[in-house]
C-alpha positions as CSV (number, residue, x, y, z in Angstrom):
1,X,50.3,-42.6,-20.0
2,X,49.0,-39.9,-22.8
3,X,49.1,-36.3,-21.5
4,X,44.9,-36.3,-22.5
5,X,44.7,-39.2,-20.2
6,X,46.8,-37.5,-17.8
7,X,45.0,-34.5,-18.0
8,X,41.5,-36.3,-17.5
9,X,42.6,-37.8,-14.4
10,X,43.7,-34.6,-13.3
11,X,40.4,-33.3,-13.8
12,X,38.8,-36.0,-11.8
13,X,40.7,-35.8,-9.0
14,X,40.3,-32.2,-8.7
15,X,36.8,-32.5,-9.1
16,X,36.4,-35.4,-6.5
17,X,38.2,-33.7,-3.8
18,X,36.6,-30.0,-4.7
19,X,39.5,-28.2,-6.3
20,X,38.4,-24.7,-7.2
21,X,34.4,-25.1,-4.8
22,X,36.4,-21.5,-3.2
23,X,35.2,-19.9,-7.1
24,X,31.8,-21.1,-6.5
25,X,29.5,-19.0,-4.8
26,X,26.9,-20.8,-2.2
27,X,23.4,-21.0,-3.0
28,X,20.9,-18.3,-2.2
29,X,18.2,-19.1,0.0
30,X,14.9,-18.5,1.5
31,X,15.9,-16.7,4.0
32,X,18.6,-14.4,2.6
33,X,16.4,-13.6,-0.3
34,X,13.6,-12.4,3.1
35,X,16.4,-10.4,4.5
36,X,18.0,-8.6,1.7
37,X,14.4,-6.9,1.3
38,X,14.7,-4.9,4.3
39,X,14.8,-1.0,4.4
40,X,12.7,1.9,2.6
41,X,10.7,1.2,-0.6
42,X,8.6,3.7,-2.4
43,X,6.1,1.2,-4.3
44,X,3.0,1.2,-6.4
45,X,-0.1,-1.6,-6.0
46,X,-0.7,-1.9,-10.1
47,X,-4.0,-2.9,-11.8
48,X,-3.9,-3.4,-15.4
49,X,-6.6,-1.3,-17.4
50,X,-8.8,-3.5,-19.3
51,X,-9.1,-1.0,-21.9
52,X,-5.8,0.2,-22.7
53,X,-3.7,-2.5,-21.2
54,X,-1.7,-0.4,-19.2
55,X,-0.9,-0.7,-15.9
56,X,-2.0,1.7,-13.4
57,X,-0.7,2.3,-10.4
58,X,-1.6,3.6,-6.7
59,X,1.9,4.7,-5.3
60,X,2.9,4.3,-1.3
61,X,5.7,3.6,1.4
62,X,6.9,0.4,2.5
63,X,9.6,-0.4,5.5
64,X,10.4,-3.8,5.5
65,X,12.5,-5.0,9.3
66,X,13.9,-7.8,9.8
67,X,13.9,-9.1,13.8
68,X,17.5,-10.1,15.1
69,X,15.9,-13.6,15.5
70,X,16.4,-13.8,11.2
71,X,13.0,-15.0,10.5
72,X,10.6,-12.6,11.5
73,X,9.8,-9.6,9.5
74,X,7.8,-6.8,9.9
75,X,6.2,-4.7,6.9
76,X,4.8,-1.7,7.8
77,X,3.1,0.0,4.9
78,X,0.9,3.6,4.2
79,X,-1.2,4.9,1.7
80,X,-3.1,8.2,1.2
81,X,-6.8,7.2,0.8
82,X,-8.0,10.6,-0.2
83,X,-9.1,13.4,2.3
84,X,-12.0,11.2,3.5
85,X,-9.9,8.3,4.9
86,X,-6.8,10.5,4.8
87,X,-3.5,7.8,5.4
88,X,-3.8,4.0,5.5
89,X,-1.4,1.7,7.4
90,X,-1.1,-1.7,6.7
91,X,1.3,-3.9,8.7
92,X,2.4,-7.4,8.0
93,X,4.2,-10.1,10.5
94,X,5.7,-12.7,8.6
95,X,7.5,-15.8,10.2
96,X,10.2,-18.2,8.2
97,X,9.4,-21.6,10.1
98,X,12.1,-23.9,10.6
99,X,11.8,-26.1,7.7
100,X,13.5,-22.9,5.9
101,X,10.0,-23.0,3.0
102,X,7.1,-22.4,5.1
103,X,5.8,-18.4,6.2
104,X,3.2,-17.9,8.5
105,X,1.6,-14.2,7.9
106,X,-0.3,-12.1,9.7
107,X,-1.9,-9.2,7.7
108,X,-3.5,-5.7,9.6
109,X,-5.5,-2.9,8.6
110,X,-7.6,-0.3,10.8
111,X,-11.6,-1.3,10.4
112,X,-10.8,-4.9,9.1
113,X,-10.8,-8.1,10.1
114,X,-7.1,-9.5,10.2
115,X,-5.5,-12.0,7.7
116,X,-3.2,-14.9,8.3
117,X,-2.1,-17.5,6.0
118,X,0.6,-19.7,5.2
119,X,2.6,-20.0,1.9
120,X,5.0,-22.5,0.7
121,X,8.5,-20.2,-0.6
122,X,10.5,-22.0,-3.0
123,X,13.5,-19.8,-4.4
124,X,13.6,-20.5,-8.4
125,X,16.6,-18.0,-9.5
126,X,19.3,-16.4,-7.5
127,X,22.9,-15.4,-8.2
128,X,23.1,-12.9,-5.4
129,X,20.8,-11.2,-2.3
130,X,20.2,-8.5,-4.8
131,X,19.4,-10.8,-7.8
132,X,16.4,-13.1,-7.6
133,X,13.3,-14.5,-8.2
134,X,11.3,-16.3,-5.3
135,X,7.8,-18.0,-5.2
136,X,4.9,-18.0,-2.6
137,X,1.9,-20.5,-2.8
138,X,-1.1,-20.7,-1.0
139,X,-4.7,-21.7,-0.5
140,X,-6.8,-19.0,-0.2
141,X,-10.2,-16.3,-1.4
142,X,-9.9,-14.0,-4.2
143,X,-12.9,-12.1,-5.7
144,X,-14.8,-14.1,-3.1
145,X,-13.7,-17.2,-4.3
146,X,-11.6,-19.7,-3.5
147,X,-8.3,-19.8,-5.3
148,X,-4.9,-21.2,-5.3
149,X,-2.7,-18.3,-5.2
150,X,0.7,-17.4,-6.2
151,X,2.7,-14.7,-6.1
152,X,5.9,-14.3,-7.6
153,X,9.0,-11.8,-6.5
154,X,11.6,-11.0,-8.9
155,X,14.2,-8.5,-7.4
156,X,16.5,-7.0,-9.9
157,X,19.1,-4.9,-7.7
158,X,17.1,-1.9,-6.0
159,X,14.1,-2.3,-7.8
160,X,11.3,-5.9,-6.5
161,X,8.1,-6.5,-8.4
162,X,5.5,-8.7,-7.5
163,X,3.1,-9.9,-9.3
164,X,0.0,-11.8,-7.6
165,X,-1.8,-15.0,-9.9
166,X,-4.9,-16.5,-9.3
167,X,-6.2,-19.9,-10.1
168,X,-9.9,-20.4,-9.5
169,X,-10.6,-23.7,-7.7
170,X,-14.4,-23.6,-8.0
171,X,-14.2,-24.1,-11.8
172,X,-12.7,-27.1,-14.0
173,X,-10.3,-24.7,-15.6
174,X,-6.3,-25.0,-14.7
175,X,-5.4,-21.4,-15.7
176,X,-3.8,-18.7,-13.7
177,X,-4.9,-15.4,-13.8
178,X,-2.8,-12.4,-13.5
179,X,-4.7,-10.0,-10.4
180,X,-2.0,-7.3,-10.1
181,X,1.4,-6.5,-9.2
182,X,3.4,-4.8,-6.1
183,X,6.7,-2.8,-7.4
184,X,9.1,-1.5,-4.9
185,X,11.9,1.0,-5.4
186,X,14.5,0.9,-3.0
187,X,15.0,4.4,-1.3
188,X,18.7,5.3,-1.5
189,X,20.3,8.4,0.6
């Protein structure tokens, strides 16, 4: 037997009985990617300028919980709304459903009516709970109309930015639409 020969079987075998899986870190998921988001954010709700192209931004506080039951998460969120309105709380349930892909949301705000959806998740990057990027769909309204809607969450260490797409269903047109984006900071210390 040749030693390339040798050597190739070598690498077969190794491979076949999963020499070496200890190097290879397991995959990310759903769930993990939820998780890693909890703690205090400083954020900003951002609306591009039609004019200048820039994005501006309307800063606030996020605290993200997760439940010890590893699927729920609570989002508890406050903005000041002038000396009118004076602070504005916003707080989000959110429930993983078995099937590991499917959240079930529950959105509240004094003096509104409340919001609950459901979203497909699909995780499309991840190296580690710090590193990722993860994808929400669902049917919903935007603008008062109805729309597919997508949002996609790209975390990059201490810093998570959202950004929300739109897709008109009343028209013929495919085309997403950029409607704005959520960045939060982590708060460290």
């Amino acid at each position: 037997m040749t030693k390339a020969a040798a050597l190739a079987g070598a690498l077969l075998l190794s491979l076949a009985t999963g020499a070496g899986a200890e190097n290879v870190a397991p995959a990310l998921t759903v769930a993990q990617a939820r998780a890693s988001l909890a703690g205090e954010w400083n954020a900003q709700l951002q609306y591009r300028d039609y004019q200048s192209g820039e994005w501006q931004g309307i800063p606030f506080k996020t605290t993200i919980t997760m439940v010890s039951d590893g699927v729920t998460q609570i989002r508890t969120s406050a903005y000041d709304d002038g000396p009118k309105a004076g602070t504005v709380w916003i707080t989000s349930v959110s429930l993983l459903a078995r099937d590991g892909t499917t959240e079930y949301s529950g959105t509240y705000r004094a003096g509104r009516p409340a919001e609950h959806e459901a979203a497909k998740l699909r995780l499309e990057a991840g190296t580690d709970a710090a590193h990722w990027v993860l994808v929400s769909e669902t049917q919903g309204r935007d603008d008062d109309r109805p729309a597919r809607i997508r949002e996609v969450t790209t975390r990059e260490g201490d810093r998570v930015t959202t950004e929300k797409q739109v897709d008109f269903t009343d028209d013929a047109k495919d085309e997403w639409l950029v409607r704005n984006r959520t960045v939060l900071v982590r708060v460290v210390g």
